[in-house]
C-alpha positions as CSV (number, residue, x, y, z in Angstrom):
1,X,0.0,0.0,0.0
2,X,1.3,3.8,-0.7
3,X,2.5,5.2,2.1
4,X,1.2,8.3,2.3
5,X,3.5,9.7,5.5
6,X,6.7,8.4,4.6
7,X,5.9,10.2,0.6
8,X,4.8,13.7,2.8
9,X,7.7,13.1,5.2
10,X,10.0,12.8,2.3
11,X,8.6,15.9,0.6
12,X,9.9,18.0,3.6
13,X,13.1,16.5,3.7
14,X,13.7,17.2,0.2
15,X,12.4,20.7,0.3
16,X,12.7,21.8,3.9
17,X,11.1,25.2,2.9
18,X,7.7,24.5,1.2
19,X,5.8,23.9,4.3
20,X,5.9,27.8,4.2
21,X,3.4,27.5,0.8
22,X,0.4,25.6,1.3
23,X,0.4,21.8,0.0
24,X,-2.3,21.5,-2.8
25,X,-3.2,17.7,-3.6
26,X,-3.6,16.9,-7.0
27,X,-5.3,13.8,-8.3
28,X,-3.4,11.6,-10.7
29,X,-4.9,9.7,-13.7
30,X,-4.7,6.2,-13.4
31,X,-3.6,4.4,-16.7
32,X,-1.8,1.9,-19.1
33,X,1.9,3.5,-17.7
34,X,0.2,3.6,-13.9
35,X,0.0,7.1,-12.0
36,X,-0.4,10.2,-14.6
37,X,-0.6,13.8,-14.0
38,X,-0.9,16.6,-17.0
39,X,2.0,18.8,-16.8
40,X,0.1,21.7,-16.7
41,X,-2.3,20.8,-12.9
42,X,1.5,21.2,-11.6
43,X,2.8,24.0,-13.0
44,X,-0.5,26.1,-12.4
45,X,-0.4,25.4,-8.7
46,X,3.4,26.6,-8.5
47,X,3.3,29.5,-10.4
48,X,0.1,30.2,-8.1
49,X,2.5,30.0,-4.9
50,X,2.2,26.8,-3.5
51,X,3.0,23.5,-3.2
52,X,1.9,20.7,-5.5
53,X,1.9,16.5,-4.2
54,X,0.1,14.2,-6.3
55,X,-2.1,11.8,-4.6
56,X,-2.2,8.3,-6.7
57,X,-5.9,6.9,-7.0
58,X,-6.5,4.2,-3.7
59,X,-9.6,3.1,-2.0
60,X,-8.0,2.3,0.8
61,X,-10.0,5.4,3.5
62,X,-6.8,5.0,6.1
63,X,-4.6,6.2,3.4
64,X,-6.8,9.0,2.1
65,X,-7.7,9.9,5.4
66,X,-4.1,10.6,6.2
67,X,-3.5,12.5,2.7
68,X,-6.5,14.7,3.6
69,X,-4.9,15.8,7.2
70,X,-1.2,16.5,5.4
71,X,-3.0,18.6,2.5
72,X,-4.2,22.1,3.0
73,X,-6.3,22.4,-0.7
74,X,-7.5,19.7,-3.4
75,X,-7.6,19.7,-6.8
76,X,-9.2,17.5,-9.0
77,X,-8.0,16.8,-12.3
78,X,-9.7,15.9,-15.4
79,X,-9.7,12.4,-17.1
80,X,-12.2,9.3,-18.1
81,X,-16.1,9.8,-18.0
82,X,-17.6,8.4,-15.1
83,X,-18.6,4.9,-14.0
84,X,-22.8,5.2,-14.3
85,X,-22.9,2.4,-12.2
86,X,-21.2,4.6,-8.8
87,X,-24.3,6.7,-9.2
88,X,-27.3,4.5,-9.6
89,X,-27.4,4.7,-13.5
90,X,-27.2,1.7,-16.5
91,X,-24.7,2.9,-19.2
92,X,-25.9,4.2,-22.3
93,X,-23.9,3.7,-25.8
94,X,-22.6,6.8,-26.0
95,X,-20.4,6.3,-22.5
96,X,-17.0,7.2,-23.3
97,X,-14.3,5.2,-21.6
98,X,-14.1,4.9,-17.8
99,X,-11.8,4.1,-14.7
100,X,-13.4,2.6,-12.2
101,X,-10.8,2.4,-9.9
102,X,-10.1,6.3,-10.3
103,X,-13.5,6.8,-9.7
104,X,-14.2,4.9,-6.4
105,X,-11.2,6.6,-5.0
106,X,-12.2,10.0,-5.8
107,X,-16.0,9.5,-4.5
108,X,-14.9,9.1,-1.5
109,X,-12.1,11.7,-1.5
110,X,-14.5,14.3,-2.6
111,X,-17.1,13.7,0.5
112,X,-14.1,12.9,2.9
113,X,-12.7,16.0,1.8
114,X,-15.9,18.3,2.1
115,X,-16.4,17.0,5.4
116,X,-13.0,18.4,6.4
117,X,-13.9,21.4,5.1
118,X,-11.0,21.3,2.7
119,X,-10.9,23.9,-0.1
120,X,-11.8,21.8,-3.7
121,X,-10.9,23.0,-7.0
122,X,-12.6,20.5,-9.8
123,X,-11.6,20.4,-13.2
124,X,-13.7,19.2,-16.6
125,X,-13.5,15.6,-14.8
126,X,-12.8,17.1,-11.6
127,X,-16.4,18.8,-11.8
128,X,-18.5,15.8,-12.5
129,X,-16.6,14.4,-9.7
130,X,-18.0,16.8,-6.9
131,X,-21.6,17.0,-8.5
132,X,-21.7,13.2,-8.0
133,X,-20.0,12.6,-4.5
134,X,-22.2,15.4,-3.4
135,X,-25.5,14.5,-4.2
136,X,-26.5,15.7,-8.0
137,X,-26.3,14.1,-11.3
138,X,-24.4,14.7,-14.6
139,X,-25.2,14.0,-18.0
140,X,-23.3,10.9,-19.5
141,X,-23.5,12.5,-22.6
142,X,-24.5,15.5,-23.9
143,X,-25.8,14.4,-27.4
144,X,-27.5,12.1,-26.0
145,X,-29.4,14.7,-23.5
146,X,-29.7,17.1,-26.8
147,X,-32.0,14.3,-28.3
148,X,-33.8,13.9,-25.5
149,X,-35.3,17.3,-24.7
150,X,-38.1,15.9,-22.7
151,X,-35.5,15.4,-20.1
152,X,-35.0,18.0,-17.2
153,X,-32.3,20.5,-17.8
154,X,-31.8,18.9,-21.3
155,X,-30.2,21.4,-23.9
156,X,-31.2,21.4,-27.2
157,X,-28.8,23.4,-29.2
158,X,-25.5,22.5,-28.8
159,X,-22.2,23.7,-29.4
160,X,-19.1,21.8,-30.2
161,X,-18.0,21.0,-26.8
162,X,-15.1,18.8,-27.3
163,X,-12.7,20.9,-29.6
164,X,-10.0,20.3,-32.2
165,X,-8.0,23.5,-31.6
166,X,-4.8,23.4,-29.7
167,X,-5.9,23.2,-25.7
168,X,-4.9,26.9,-25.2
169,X,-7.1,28.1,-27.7
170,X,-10.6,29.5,-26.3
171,X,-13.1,27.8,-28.8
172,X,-16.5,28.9,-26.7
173,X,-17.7,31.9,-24.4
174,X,-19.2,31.2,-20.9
175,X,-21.9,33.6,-19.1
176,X,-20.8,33.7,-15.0
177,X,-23.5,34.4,-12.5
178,X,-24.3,37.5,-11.4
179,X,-23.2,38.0,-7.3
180,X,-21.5,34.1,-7.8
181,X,-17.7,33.4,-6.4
182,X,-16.4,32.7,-9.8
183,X,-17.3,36.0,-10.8
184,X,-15.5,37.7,-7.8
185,X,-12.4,35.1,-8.6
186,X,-12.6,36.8,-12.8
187,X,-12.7,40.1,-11.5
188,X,-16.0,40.7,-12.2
189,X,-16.1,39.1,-15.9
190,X,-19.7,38.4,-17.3
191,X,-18.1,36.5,-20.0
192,X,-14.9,34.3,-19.9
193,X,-13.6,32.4,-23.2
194,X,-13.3,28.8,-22.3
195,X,-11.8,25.8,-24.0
196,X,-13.8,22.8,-24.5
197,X,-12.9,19.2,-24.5
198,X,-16.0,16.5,-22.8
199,X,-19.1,15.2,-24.1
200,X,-20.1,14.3,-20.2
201,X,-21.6,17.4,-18.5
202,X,-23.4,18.3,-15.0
203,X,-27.3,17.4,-14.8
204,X,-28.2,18.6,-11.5
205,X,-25.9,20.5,-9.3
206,X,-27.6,19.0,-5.8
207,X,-28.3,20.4,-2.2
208,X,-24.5,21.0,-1.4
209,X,-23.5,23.3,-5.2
210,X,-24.9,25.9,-7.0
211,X,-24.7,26.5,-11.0
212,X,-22.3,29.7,-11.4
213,X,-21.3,29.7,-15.0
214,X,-23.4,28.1,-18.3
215,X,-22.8,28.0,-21.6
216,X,-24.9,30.0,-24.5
217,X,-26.1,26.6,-25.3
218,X,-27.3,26.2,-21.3
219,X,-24.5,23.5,-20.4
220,X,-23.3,23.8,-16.4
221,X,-19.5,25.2,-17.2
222,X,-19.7,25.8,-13.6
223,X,-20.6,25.2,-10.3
224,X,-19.6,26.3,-6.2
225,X,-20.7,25.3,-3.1
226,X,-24.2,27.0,-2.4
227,X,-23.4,26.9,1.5
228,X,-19.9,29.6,1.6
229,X,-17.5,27.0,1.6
230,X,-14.3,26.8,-0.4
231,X,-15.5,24.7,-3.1
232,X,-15.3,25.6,-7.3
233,X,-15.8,23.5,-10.2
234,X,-15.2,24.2,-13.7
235,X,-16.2,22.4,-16.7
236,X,-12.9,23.5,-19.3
237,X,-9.5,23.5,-19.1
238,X,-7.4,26.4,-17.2
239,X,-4.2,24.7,-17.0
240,X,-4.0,24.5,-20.3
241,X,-3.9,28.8,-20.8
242,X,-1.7,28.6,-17.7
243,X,1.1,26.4,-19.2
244,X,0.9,28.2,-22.6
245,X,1.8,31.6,-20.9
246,X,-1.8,32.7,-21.2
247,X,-2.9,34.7,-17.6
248,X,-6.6,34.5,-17.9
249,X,-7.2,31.5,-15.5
250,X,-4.6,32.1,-13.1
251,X,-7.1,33.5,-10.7
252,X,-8.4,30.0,-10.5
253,X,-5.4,28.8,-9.1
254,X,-4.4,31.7,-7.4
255,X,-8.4,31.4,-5.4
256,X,-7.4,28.2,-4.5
257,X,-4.1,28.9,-3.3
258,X,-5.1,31.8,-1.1
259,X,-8.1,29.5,0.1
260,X,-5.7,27.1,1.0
261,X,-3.6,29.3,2.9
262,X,-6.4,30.6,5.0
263,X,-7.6,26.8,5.7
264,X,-3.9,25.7,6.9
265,X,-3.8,28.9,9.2
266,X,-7.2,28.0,10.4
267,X,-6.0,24.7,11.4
268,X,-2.6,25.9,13.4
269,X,-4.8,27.8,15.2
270,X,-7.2,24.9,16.0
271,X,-4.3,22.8,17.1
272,X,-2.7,25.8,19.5
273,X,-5.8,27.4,20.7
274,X,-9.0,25.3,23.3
275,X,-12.1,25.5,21.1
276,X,-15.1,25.3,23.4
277,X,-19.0,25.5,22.4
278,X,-20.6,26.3,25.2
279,X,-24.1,25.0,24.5
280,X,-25.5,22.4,22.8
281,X,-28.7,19.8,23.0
282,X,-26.9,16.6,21.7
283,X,-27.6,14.0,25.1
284,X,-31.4,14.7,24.0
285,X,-30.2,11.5,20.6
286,X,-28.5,9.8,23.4
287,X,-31.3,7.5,23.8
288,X,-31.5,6.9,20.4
289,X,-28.6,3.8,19.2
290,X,-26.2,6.9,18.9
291,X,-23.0,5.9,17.8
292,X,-20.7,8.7,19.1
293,X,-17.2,7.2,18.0
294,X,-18.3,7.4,14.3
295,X,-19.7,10.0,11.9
296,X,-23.1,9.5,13.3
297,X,-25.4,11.5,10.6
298,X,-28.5,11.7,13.7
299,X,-26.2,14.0,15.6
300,X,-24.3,17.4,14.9
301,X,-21.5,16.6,17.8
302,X,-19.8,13.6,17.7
303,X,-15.8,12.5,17.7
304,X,-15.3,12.9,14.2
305,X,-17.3,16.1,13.3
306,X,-15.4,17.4,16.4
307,X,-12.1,16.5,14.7
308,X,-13.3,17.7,11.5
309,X,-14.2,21.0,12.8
310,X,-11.1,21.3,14.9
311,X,-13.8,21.6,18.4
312,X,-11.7,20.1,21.6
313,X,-14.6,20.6,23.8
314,X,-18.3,21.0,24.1
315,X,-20.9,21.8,26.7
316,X,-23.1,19.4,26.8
317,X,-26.3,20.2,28.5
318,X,-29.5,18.4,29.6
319,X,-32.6,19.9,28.3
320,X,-35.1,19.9,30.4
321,X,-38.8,21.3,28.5
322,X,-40.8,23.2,31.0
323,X,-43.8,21.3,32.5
324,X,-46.3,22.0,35.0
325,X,-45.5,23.6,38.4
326,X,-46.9,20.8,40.3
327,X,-45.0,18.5,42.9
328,X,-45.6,15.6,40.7
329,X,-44.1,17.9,37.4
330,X,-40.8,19.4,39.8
331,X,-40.1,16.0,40.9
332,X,-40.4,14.6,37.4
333,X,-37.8,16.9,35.9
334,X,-34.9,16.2,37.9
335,X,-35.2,12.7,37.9
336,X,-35.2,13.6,34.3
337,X,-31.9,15.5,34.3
338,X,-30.2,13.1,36.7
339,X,-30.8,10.0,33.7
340,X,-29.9,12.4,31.0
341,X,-26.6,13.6,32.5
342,X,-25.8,9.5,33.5
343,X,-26.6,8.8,30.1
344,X,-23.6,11.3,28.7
345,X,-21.3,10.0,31.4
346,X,-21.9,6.7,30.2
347,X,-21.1,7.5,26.8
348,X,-17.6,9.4,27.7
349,X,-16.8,6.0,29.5
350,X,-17.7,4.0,26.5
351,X,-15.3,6.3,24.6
352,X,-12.6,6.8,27.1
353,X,-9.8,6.3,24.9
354,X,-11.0,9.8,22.8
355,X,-12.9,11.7,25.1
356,X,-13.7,12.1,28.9
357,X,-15.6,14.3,30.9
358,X,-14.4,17.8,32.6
359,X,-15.3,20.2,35.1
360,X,-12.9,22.3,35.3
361,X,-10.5,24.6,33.0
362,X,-7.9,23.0,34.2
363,X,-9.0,19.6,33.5
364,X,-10.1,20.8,29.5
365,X,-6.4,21.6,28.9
366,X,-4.7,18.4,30.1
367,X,-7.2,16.6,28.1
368,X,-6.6,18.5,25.0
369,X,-2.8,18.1,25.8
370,X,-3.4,14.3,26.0
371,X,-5.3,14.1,22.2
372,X,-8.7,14.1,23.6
373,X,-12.0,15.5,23.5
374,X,-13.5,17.0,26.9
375,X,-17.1,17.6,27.6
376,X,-18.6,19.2,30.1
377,X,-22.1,18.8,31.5
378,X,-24.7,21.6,32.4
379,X,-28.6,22.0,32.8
380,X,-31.1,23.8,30.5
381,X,-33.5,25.2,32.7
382,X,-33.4,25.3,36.1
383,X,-37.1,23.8,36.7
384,X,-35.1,20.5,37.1
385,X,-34.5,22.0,40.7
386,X,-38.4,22.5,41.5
387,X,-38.2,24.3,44.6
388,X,-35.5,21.9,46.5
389,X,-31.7,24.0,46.6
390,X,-30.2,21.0,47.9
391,X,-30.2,19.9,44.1
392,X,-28.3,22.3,43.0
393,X,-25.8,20.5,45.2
394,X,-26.5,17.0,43.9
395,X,-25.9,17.9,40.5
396,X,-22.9,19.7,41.4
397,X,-21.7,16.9,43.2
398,X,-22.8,13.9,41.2
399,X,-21.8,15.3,37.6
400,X,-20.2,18.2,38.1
401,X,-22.3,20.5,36.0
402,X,-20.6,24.0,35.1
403,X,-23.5,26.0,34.2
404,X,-27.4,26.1,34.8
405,X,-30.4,28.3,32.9
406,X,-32.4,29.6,35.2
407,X,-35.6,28.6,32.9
408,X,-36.5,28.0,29.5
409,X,-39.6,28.4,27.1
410,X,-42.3,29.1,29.8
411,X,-41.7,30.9,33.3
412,X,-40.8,28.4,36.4
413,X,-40.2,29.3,39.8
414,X,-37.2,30.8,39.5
415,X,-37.6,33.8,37.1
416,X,-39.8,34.8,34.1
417,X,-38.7,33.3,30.6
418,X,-38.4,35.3,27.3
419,X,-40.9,33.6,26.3
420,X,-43.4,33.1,28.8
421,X,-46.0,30.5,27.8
422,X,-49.9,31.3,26.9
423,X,-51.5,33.4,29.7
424,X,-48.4,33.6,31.7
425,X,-47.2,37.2,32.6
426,X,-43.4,38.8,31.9
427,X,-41.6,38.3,35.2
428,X,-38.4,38.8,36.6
429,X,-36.7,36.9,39.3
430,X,-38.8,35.2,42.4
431,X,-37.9,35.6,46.0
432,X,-36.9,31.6,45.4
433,X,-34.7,32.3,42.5
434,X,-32.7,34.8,44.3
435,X,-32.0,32.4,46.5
436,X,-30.9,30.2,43.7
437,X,-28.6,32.3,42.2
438,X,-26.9,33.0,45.6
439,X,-26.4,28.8,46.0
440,X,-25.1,28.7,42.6
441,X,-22.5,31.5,43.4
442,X,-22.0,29.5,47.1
443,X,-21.4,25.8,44.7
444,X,-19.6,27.6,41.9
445,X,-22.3,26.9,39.4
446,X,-22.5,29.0,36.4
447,X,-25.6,31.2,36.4
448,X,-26.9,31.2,32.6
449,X,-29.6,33.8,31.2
450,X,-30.0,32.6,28.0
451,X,-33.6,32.1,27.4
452,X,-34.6,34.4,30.1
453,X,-36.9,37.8,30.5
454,X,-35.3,41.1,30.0
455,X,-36.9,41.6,33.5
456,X,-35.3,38.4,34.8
457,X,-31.7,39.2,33.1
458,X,-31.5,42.4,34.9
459,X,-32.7,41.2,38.3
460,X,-29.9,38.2,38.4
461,X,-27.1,40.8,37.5
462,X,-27.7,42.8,40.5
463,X,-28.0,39.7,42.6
464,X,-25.3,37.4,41.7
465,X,-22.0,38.0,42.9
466,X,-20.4,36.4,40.5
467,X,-20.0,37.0,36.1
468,X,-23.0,35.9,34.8
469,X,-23.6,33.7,30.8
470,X,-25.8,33.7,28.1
471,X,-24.7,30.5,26.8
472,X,-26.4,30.4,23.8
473,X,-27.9,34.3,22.7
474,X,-27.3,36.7,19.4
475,X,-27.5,40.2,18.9
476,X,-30.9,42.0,19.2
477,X,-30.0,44.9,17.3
478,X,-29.8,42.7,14.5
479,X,-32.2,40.3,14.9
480,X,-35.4,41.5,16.9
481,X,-36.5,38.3,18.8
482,X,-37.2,38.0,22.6
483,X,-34.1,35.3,23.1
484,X,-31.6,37.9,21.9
485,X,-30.1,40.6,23.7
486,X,-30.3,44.3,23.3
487,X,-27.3,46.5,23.4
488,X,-27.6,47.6,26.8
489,X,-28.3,44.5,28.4
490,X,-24.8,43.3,26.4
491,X,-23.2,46.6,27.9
492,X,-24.5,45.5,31.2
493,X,-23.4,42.1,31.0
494,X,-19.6,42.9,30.3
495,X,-19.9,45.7,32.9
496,X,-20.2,42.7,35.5
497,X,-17.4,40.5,33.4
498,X,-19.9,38.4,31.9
499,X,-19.6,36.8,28.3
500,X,-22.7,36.1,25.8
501,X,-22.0,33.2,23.1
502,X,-23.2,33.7,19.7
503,X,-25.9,31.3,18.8
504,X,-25.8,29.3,15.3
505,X,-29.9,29.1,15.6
506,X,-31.2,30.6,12.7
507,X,-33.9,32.2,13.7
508,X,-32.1,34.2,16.6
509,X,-29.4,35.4,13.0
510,X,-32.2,36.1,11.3
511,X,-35.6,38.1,11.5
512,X,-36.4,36.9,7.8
513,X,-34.9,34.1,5.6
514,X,-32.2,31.6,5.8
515,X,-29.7,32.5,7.8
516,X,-26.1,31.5,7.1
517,X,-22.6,31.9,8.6
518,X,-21.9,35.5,7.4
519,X,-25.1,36.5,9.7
520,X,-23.0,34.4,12.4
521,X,-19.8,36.2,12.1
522,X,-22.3,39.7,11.6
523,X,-23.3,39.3,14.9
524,X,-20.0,38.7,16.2
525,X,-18.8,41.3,15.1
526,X,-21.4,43.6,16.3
527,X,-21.4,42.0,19.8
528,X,-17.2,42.7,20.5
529,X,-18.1,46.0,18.9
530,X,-20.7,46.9,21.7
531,X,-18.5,44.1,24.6
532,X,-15.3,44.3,23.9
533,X,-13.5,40.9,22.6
534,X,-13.1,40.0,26.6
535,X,-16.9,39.2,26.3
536,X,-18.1,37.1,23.4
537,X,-18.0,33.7,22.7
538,X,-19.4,30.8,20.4
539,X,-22.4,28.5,21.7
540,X,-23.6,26.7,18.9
541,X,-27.4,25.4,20.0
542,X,-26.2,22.0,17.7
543,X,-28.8,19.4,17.7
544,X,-31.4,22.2,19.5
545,X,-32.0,23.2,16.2
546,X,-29.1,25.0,16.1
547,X,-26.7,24.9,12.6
548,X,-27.0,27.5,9.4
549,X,-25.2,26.8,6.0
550,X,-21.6,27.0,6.6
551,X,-21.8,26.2,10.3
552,X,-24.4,23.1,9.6
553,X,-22.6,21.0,12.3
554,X,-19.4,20.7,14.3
555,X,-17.2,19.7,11.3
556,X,-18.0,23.2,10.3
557,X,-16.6,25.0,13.0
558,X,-13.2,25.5,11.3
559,X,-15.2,27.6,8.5
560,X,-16.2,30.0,11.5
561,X,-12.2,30.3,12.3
562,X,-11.6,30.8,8.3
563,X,-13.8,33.7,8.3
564,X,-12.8,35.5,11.4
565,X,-9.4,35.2,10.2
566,X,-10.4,37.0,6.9
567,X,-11.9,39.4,9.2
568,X,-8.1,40.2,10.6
569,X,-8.6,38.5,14.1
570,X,-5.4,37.7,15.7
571,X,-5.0,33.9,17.2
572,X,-5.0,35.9,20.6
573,X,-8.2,37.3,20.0
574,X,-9.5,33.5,18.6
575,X,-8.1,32.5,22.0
576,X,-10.2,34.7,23.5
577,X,-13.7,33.9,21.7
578,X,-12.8,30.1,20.8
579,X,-13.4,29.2,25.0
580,X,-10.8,31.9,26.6
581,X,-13.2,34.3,28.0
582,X,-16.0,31.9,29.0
583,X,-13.3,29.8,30.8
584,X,-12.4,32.9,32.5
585,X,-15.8,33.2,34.4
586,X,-16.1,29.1,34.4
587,X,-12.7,29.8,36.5
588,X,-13.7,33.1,38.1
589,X,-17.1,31.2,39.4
590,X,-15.3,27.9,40.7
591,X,-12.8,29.9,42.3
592,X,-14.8,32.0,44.7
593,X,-16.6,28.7,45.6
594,X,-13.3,26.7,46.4
């Protein structure tokens, strides 16, 4: 079997220098003389500034597994047509010839690769490749589409897309999307002049891609990811004006370059800085054959979206929905909590060898020392205490929680919820729930005001001793629900040292539309604006609804990293917002108790 660390290893040793450009993985054709590359993949990526390493065709998921983690950017180069059998299809005559074992490697490349959130770069070939490993369909051939204009998305007039000019010769004009990534990477061009050689085309681009250039004819000439990720495919040649001397397409490889760059900076900072979401609903699956050592597609959080997304630890809380005030109704929630938080210290145990349980800072570094994930365990709404303090002790105790909301949807005994339930009245904090806060300031228990009343917020600021959260809240000023929080209440909050954590729900990013990760990184922006960096952090809401493209689970977190780097955030200010200055009050809070 190739091996791929020894190959990598040996590229460094050779030239001890280019780890200062990133490494851009190239595909290689697999044929008659065995591993192939084009010269002119290689020569575009060096005269772009970086680093070029071919990566032979293998099925074997260990060794592209360990590519993938060397490799900073991927590009995928052109070749045979595609198997129709990989994607659910019988060949038709006009099926040019294929490489099947090509094909099964880069399949799973392409979704192993997206998952990582590596930046992609496909090419005629490379193209049909990511519309087929992510979910839409191409055309095995384009004549045969033409005479089948029944057929969604069939063209009917066709130009000559496979030419007999020399490959740097422009033989056809493409049209790029207005407001598309392409266009941005052409400096604005509305038309580009394009070579042409494939009778194969995309059908469908699919959830993950959008369409971003098309032929006068209507053939897809391009496609990038409809979700802000890193992701371009062309349908003609670029490498070909690049090794002729011909400028035009160097943007291509220059995007991907600078993408690349970005992505590998991302990742140095994941691996120096603690990455910690403060909030999210995940033990609410646990009950549900979750299989948290693998890429479990019922959950957002697991060990290897974690990896992907570069997240060493996660807040794991358990949700508690508000019930009736009753004896029967108190009593029923905590036994509720108690089984949900034994059920997520069961699963750390099962997993001991990657992950373990926390409840300190202190404890979150060593483990992300040792190689492993950390979670720590909180409470979503404090009704899971009824009226009985002693608890709040038990849970501190027993499992250690770091944090507890004093309510959720619906007001409780403790204080009045942002969103108080039918016929219930805005309320601030009870006589009871002052006496709550002061036990959790007495155990060293987080007090958390996300999800609770304006009223309520202000009331446990001037009681509490200690920094208060908002594990999980946006910015009101930008989106006007109840769950947010204004500008003065932010103001308020970081007068007292407290931290709010930017929530991923769309709906609090949002007043109208999908929401995506440049409303996250809006509202970011504006919340250190109005705080200060000492006073914002990241709590995701994952699997309580929480996710938007671009940030969809927590193999996306490393996107949120990319962007704030583009926004010119130092790695001490990441420190800060990536865990630093929640940790601070986590510490602050403990301390004073101890």
């Amino acid at each position: 079997m190739f091996n791929w660390k020894s190959s990598y290893d040996a590229l460094h040793a050779t030239f001890p220098g280019s780890r200062r450009t990133p490494l851009i993985g190239i595909t290689g054709n697999f044929g008659e003389k065995g591993c192939e590359l084009a010269e002119g993949y290689f020569e575009s990526v060096l005269r772009a500034g970086a680093t070029p390493v071919v990566l032979p065709p293998t099925t074997d998921a260990d060794a592209l597994t360990s590519a993938l983690d060397r490799i900073d950017g991927l590009l995928l180069s052109g070749g045979a047509d595609l198997n129709p059998l990989y994607v659910g299809e019988e060949p038709i005559p006009a099926l040019g010839g294929i490489n099947p074992r090509r094909d099964l490697c880069e399949l799973l490349l392409v979704r192993l690769a997206y998952d990582r959130q590596l930046p992609i770069l496909g090419i005629c070939r490379g193209i049909q490749m990511l519309v087929a490993a992510l979910d839409g369909s191409i055309w095995q051939d384009l004549g045969y589409a033409s005479d089948h204009p029944g057929e969604s998305g069939a063209p009917t007039s066709l130009l000559k897309h496979s030419q007999t000019l020399d490959r740097a010769v422009a033989s056809h004009t493409v049209r790029t999307a207005e407001g598309s990534l392409l266009r941005q990477i052409m400096g604005g061009a509305e038309t580009l002049f394009v070579n042409s050689f494939h009778h194969q085309a995309v059908r469908e681009a699919g959830p993950h891609l959008r369409v971003s250039a098309t032929a006068p004819d209507g053939v897809v000439e391009a496609v990038e990811s409809s979700e802000h990720k890193s992701i371009l495919g062309v349908q003609w040649h670029p490498e070909c004006f690049c090794l002729a001397g011909d400028e035009s397409m160097m943007p291509l490889f220059r995007w991907l370059k600078d993408e690349a760059a970005n992505y590998r900076a991302a990742r140095e900072v994941h691996n120096r800085v603690l990455s910690l979401d403060s909030h999210c609903d995940t033990p609410m699956f646990f009950d549900q054959d979750i299989h948290f050592n693998q890429r479990d597609p019922k959950i957002l959080v697991d060990l290897h979206k974690m990896k992907e997304g570069g997240l060493d630890a996660s807040i794991m809380v358990a949700y508690i929905p508000q019930g009736p005030l009753t004896a029967e109704g108190r009593t029923a929630a905590g036994e509720y909590a108690h089984s949900q938080l034994l059920r997520v210290e069961q699963l750390a145990a099962e997993n001991s060898a990657a992950v373990a349980i926390a409840r300190s800072p202190k404890e979150l570094y060593c483990l992300k020392a040792e190689g492993k994930r950390a979670i720590m365990l909180g409470i979503e709404n404090g009704y899971a205490i009824g009226r009985d303090l002693s608890l709040l002790h038990r849970f501190k105790q027993d499992h250690g929680i770091v944090y507890m909301t004093l309510c959720h949807n619906g007001n409780n005994d403790i204080c009045g919820s942002a969103k108080p339930r039918e016929g219930e009245q805005l309320q601030g904090v009870s006589d009871f729930g002052a006496d709550v806060i002061r036990k959790m300031n007495e155990l060293g228990i987080m007090v958390d005001l996300s999800h609770a009343s304006e009223l309520s917020f202000y009331d446990a600021l001037d009681i509490s001793d200690m920094p208060i959260v908002c594990s999980h809240s946006s910015s009101r000023a930008l989106c006007d629900h109840p769950r947010n929080l204004t500008d003065d209440q932010l103001r308020a909050l970081a007068a007292k040292g407290g931290v709010a954590q930017v929530t991923f729900y769309n709906g609090f990013l949002r007043s109208d539309g999908q929401a995506s990760i440049l409303d996250a990184v809006e509202h970011l922006n504006h919340m250190v604006k109005v705080m200060g960096i000492e006073h914002v952090g990241i709590g995701t809401d994952f699997d309580g609804d929480g996710g938007v493209p671009g940030l969809a689970s927590a193999s996306e977190l490393i996107n949120f990293t990319r962007r704030l780097l583009r926004e010119r955030y130092s790695e001490d200010d990441l420190r800060l917002i990536w865990g630093g200055n929640f940790l601070r009050v986590m510490q602050q809070v403990q301390d004073a108790a101890n």
